[in-house]
N, C-alpha and C positions, 0 to 999 in steps of 0.2 A: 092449525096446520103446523106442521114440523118440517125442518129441511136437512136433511143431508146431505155434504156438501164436499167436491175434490178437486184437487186442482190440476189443469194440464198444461203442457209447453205451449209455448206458442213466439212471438217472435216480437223485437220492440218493446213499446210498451202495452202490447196488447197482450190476453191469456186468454185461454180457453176457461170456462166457470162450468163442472156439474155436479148438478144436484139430486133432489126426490124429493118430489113433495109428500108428504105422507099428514092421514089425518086419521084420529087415531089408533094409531101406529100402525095402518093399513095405506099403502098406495091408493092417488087418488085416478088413477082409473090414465086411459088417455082422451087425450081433448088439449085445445087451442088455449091459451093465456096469454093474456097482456101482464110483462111485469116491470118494474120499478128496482134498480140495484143502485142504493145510495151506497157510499164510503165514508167510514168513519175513525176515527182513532181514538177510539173506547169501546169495550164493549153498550155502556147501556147510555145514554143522554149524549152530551154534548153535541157538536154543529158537524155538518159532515164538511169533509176535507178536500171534496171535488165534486163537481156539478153530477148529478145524480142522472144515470144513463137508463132510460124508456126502451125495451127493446118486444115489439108486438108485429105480428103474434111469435108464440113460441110452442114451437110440437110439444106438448108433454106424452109420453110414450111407456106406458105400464109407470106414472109417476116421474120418470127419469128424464131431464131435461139436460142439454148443453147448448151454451152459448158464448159468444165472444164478445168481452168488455176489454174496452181502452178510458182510464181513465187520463193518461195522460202520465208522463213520466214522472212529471215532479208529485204524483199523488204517490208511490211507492221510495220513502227515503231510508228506507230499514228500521222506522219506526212500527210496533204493532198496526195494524189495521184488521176490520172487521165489515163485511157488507151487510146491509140495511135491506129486507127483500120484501116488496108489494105484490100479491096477484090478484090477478080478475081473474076468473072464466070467460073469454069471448061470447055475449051474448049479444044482440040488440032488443031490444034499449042497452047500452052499456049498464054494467053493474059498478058498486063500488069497489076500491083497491081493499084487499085483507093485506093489514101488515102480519109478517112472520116474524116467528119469537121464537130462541133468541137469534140474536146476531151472530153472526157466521164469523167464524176468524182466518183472517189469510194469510198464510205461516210460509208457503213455497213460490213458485214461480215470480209473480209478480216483485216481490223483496226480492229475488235474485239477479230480473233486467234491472233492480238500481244499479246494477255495478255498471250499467251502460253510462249510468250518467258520473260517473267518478270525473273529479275535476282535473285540468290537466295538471300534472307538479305535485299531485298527492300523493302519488306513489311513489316514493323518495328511496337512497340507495340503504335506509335501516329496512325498507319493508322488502325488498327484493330480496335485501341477505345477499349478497356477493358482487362480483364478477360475470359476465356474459361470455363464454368460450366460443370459440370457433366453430366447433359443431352445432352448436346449438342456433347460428345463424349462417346456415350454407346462402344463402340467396339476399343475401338483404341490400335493395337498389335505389333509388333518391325518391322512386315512385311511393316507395311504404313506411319515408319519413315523412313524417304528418308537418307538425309545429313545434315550437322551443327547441332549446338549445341543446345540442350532445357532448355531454362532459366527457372529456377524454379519461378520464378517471374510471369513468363508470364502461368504456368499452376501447378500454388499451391495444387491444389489437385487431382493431380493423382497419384492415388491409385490404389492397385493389382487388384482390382476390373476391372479398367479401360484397362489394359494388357491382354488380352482377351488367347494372345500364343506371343515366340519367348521370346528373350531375346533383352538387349537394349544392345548395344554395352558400354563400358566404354569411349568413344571416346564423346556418344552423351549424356551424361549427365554432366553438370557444375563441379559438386562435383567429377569428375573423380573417379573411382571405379576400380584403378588395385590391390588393395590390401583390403582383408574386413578386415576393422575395426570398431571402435568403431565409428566416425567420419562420416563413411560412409552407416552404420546401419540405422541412425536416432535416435528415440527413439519409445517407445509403444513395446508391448508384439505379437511376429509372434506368430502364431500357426502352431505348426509340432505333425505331426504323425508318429509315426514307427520308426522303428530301421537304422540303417545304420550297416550293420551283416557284420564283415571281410574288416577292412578298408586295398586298398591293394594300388599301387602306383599310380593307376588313380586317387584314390579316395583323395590322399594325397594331404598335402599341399606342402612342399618339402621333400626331403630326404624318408626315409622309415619308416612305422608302422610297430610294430611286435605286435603281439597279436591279442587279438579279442575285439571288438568295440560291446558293449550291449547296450540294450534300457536304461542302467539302469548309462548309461555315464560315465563307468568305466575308466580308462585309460586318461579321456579330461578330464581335471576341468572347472565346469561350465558349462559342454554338456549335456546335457540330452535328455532322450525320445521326450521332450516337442517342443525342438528345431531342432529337424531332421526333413525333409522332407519324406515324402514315395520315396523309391527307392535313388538312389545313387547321390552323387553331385558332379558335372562334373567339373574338373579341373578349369574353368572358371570363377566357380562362386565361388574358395577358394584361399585367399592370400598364403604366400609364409613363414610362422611359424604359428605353432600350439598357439603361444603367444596368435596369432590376436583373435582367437576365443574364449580363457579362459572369458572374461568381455561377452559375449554376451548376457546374459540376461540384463544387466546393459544396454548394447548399444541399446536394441529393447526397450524402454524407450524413449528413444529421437527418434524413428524411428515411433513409433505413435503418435508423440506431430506434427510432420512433414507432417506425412499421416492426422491427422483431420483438419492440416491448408489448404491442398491441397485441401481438401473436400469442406471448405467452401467457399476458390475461384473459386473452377470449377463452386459451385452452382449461382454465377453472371452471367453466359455467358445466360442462356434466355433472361436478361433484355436489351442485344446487339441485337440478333438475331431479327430481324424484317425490316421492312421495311423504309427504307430514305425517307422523304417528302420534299418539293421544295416548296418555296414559293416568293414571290416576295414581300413581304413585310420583312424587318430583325429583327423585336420583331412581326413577328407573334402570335397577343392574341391566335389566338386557340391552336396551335403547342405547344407554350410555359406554356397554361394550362394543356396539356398531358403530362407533365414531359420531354419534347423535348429540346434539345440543337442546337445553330447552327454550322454547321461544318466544311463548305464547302460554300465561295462567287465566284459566277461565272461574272463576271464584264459582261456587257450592250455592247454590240459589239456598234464601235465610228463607226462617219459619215466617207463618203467614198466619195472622188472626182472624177467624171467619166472624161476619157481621153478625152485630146483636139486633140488625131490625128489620122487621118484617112490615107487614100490614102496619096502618099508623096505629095500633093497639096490640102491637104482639110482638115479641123476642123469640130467641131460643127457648129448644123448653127447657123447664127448671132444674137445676141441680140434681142428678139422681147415679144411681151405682145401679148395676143389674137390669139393664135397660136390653132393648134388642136393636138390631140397625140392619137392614136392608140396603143395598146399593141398586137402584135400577138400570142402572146405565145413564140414567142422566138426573138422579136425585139419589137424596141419602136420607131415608125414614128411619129415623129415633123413635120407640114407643114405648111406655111403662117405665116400669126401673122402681125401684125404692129412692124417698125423697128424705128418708131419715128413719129415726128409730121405729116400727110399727107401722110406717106411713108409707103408702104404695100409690103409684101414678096409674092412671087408666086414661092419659092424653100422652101428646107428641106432636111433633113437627117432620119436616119434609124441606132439605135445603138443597137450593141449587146453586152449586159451587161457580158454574159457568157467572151467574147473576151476584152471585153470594148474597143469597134473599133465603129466608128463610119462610114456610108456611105452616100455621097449624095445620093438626091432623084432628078430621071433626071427632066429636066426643059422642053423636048421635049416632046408637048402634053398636058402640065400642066395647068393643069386650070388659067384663070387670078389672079393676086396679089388681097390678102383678107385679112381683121380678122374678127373674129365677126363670123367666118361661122363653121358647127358641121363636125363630121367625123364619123364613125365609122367601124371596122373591120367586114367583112364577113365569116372570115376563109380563104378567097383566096384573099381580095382583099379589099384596103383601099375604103372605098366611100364619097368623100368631098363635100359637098351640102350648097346653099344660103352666107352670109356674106356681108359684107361691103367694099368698095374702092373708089378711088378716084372718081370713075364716080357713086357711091352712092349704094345704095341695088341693092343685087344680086339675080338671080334666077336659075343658072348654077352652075355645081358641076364636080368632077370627078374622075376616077376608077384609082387605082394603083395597078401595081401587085409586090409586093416582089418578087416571083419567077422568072420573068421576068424582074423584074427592068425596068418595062414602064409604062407607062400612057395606058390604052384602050382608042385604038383609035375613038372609038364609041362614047366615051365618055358617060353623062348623059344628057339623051332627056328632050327638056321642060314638066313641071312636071302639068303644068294649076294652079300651086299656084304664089300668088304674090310674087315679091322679097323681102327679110327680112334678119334679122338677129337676133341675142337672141329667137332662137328657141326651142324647145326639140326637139331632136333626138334620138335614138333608134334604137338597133337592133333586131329585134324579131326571127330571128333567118332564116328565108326565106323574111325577107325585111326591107327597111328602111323606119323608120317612123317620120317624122318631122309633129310640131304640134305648134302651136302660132307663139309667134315672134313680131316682130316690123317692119316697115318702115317707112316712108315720113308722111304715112297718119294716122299713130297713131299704137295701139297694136293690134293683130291680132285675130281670134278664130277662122282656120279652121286648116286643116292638109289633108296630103297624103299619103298614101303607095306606095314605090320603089320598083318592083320587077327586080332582077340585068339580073335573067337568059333570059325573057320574054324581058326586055331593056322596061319596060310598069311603067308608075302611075295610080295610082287608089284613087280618094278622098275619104278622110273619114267621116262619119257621121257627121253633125251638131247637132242633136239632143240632149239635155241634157248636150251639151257640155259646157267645163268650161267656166267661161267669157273671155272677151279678156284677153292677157297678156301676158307678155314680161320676159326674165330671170327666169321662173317656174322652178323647177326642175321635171324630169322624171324621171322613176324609171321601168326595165322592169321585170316583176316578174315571165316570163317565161306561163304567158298564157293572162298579161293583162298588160296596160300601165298606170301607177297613175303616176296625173299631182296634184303640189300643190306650192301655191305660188305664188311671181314673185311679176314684175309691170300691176296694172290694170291702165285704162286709165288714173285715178285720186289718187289714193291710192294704197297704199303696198295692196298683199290680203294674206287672213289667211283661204283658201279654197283650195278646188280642186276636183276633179273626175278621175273617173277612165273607161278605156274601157276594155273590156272584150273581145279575141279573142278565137278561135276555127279553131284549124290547122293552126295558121298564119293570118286565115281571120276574121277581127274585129265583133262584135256582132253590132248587128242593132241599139244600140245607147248607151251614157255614161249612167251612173250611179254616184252621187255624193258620195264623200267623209264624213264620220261622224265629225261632229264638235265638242263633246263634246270633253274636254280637249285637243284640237287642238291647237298647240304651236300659238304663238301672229301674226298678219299680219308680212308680210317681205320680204326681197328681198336679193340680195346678198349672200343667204342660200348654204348648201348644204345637198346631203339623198344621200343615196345607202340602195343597199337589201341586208339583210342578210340572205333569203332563208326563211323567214318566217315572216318577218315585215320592213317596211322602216322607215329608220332613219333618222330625220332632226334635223338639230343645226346651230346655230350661225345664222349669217347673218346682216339685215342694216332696222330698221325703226327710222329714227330720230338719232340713237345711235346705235353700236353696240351691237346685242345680245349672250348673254351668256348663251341661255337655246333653249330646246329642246325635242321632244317625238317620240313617237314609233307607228304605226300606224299596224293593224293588219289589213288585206282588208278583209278578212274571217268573222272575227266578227266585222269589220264597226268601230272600237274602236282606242283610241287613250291613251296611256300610256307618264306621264313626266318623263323624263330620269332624273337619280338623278344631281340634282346640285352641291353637294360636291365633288370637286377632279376637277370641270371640267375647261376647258382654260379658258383664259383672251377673257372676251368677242370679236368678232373678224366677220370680213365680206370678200369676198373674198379668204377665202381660201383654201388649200388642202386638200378633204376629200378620203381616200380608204377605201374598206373594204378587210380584209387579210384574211377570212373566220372563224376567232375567236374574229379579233377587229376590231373597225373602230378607223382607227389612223386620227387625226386632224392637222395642222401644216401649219406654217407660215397666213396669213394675214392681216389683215388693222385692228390695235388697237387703240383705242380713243388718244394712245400716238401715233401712227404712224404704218411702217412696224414692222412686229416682224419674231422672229426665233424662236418660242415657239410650242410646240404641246402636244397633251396630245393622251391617248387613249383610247376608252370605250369598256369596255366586258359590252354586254347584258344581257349574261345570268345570272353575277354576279352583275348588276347592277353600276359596279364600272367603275369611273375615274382612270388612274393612269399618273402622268407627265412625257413626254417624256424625261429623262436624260442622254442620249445616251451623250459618253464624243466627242469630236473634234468642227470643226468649221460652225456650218448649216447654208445657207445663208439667211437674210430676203427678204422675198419677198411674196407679193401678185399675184391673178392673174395668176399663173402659174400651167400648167398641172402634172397630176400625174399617177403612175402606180404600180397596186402591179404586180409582176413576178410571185409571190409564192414561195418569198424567204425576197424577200426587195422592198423598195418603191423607185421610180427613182420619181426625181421631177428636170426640166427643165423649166428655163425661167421664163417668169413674170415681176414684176415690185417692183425697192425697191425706194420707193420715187419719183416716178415717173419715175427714170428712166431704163429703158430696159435691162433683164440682158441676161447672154447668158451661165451661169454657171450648168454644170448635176452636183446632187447630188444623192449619196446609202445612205438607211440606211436602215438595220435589223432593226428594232424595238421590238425586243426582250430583257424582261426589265433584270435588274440585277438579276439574283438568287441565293437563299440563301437554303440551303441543311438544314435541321434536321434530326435529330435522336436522340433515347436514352443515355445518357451519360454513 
């Protein structure tokens, strides 16, 4: 069983958990479960980090369950965490627990109540960044100051205005206040009304009053009408001799030079209040022409080594160039490839980056040793078609099923195309689509469609079709196939077309490609879609290229990708697209292999150079995969020779926080 898993708000230390259960890769229906949600802080081993919460039964409903877990505050400290999930089916006799695989990671909600538990005095006056202004605390009363002390520094002008009700303890102002005096006053002129009639021992400072107490300040020196409050003053707020209060007009002098300084530091706290911007660039022209400062650098996550061990007798697989790789959605299948001179692979492996474990891929069933040949993912099922071996082009292929961990034994029926290799391939979603190529007898121009369920080929139009050619790129845009590039018979070509399907099934013939500002003839290139244009760069006529355009199939048009920011010209190398960039990296430099990559946003029209800190390996020729998280790149060639090293990288650049100073 499999879980897919999301997170909702909820309140405390509590959160909403939901998931799916799925087996495979089909919902397990609805029905009652007992399940088990341990917490852990690793993905795979170690001890869990909070007492393991039993919650039965649970609806599950077409698969999709929600529930609410408390693990208790101190289990969420902004450290990674990941849940551990057991289920039964509700039966009697009870059944045993199935643990799920793998562990679920919890990235939102729960990490975000830790801020509940921030300690008091952590947040100090660098992390606020300023002053508190006036506006920014219309109401603030003795009821919604909690505990510790209030630096006058840190809210200079709060004034009676700002005290809405309550009084402030003596405990929580600096200037400590168990006795009024002059010192504690401040300065400036309070205004009092009214009399204070019959001072009796409440009203006293110590000891006793005898007499009677007039608006007219008989008896006090210094006390007047002026200075009384309406109604009586509560023990609290009167030291301990009548001394203290003789100077008090003198003392409410320094008590308004103190309230207008207050005043004018509260009035800074708007030019805080607003929004942090993020940028990836650290002298930001625009930010830093807003009056912005930087605040906050968040360092470029480094390269990552993927494990060399698998089962207790198995590694990655071997060293090889010309290999295929598949992405499932939650593995990445390596298969074939050349292992050296005349020496061709007919095994592979299957890694799971979540685990970073690697598995062989069986060898029982397996299509003969290849490179040179395409692959692509069905949703259920690897499909590897055409390439090269020692006994020359191929025209055979074959199905693998992750869930099964087999080869279809059915295998792939002859297709009525010639054998080849340097093809395009494609999955359009209900079949596969191979198209050019090369063999024996030169570069190719026709193509077929694969349909898996049917076990059926079906050739595709000739018509309009592009000229022969070898190494093109494809590109599938989710209703049509655009072919551009490659080797023509005799020359690099700076063309291509495109086929048009409907439900899966191709249109009665190609259409060409717009040429106007269409990047230079070329080969060794690479393009992907980014859900509204194809993008192609680099590549090999004569020289490596360094330039590149954007091709709209919509409007027939072709746009040049900016040249400032972009790589070292290069052929051969790794292109993804990560749904905001197309990251670039490794290839064949006119100096040799390289370790270099850059990345382009489209829609900002920018390069920016890969500086992720650690060790990237050079290499040409080797496959690539975004997860939707990071790029795995395996294998290839450095210098010719074969490597056999996985590497991660996030490609998320460094950034840099502003805001108001």
């Amino acid at each position: 069983m499999l879980l897919a898993s999301c997170l909702g708000v909820s309140a405390q230390s509590s959160f909403l958990y939901q998931g799916q259960l799925l087996a495979g890769g089909k919902s397990t229906g609805t029905a009652d479960y007992d399940m088990v949600f341990g917490l852990y802080g690793v993905a795979t081993g170690g001890t869990a980090v909070a007492t393991a919460i039993n919650v039965k039964p649970v609806k599950v409903v077409d698969g999709v369950f929600s529930v609410s877990l408390d693990f208790g505050a101190g289990a969420f400290n902004g450290q990674a965490r990941w849940l551990e999930i057991s289920v039964r089916l509700v039966k009697n006799p009870p059944v045993a627990y199935e643990l799920l695989s793998p562990r679920q990671p919890i990235v939102y909600t729960p990490q975000a109540l830790y801020a509940l538990t921030v300690a008091d005095g952590s947040v100090t006056a660098a992390k606020v960044g300023g002053v508190l202004n006036s506006s920014s605390i219309p109401t603030l009363d003795a009821a919604k100051i909690g505990t510790g002390t209030l630096d006058p520094a840190r809210i200079p002008n709060l004034d009676a205005a700002k005290l809405t009700s309550g009084f402030l303890a003596d405990a929580r102002l600096t200037l400590n206040v168990p006795l009024l005096n002059r010192a504690n006053i401040f300065t400036g002129a309070d205004t009092f009304n009214g009399t204070v009639v019959a001072p009796n021992a409440n009203n006293q400072f110590a000891g006793t009053f005898t007499g009677t107490f007039t608006g007219n300040g008989a008896g006090l020196t210094g006390l007047n009408a002026n200075q009384v409050t309406v109604g009586l003053l509560p023990d609290a707020r009167l030291s301990s001799a009548i001394a203290r209060v003789t100077d008090v007009n003198v003392a409410s002098a320094a008590l308004q030079a103190q309230i207008t300084q207050l005043q004018t530091q509260l009035s800074q706290l708007t030019s805080l209040v607003g929004a942090t911007y993020v940028s990836a660039d650290p002298a930001d022209p625009l930010l830093l022409a807003r009056g912005l400062s930087r605040v906050v650098t968040v360092a470029a996550p480094a390269w990552a080594n993927g494990s060399v061990v698998t089962d207790p007798t198995h590694g990655v697989p071997s060293a090889r160039s010309g290999h295929s790789a598949v992405w499932t959605g939650q593995e990445w299948i390596i298969w074939g490839g050349q292992l050296g001179a005349g020496q061709y692979a007919g095994s592979g492996g299957w890694y799971r980056p979540d685990l970073d474990v690697w598995t062989p891929v069986s060898t029982v069933g397996a299509p003969s040793p290849r490179n040179g040949h395409t692959a692509v993912w069905t949703g259920s099922e690897m499909i590897i078609w055409g390439g090269f071996s020692g006994v020359g082009f191929l025209d055979t292929g074959g199905r693998f099923s992750v869930t099964k961990q087999a080869w279809n034994v059915s295998g792939v029926p002859a297709s009525g195309l010639a054998a080849r290799d340097g093809h395009v391939a494609v999955w359009t979603g209900t079949r596969l689509l191979i198209w050019g190529g090369r063999n024996r007898n030169g570069v190719l121009a026709d193509g077929a469609l694969y349909e898996p369920v049917a076990n059926t080929w079906t050739l595709l139009p000739t018509t309009g079709a592009p000229s022969a050619r070898a190494h093109a790129t494809g590109v599938w845009t989710g209703d049509r196939l655009l072919v551009w590039g490659g080797d023509g018979s005799s020359s690099y070509l700076g063309d291509g077309a495109q086929l048009l399907f409907n439900a899966g099934v191709p249109a009665a013939a190609w259409q060409p490609l717009g040429l106007a500002s269409a990047p230079s003839p070329r080969t060794g290139h690479t393009a992907v879609w980014t859900g509204s244009r194809m993008l192609v760069w680099g590549g090999l006529n004569g020289s490596p290229l360094d330039t590149g355009a954007a091709y709209d199939p919509t409007a027939g048009t072709w746009t040049s990708l900016a040249p400032a920011g972009a790589p070292t010209a290069r052929t051969q190398h790794d292109a993804v697209w990560t749904g905001s960039e197309w990251v670039i990296y490794g290839g064949e430099t006119a100096a040799g292999t390289t370790a270099t990559g850059a990345a382009y946003d489209p829609v900002l029209g920018h390069w920016r150079t890969l500086s992720n800190p650690g060790a990237p390996q050079a290499r040409s020729g080797a496959t690539a995969a975004w997860t939707g998280s990071e790029v795995l790149f395996f294998g290839g060639r450095n210098a010719g020779t074969p490597l056999a090293a996985l590497q991660r990288l996030n490609p998320q650049p460094t950034w840099y926080f502003f805001r108001k100073p």
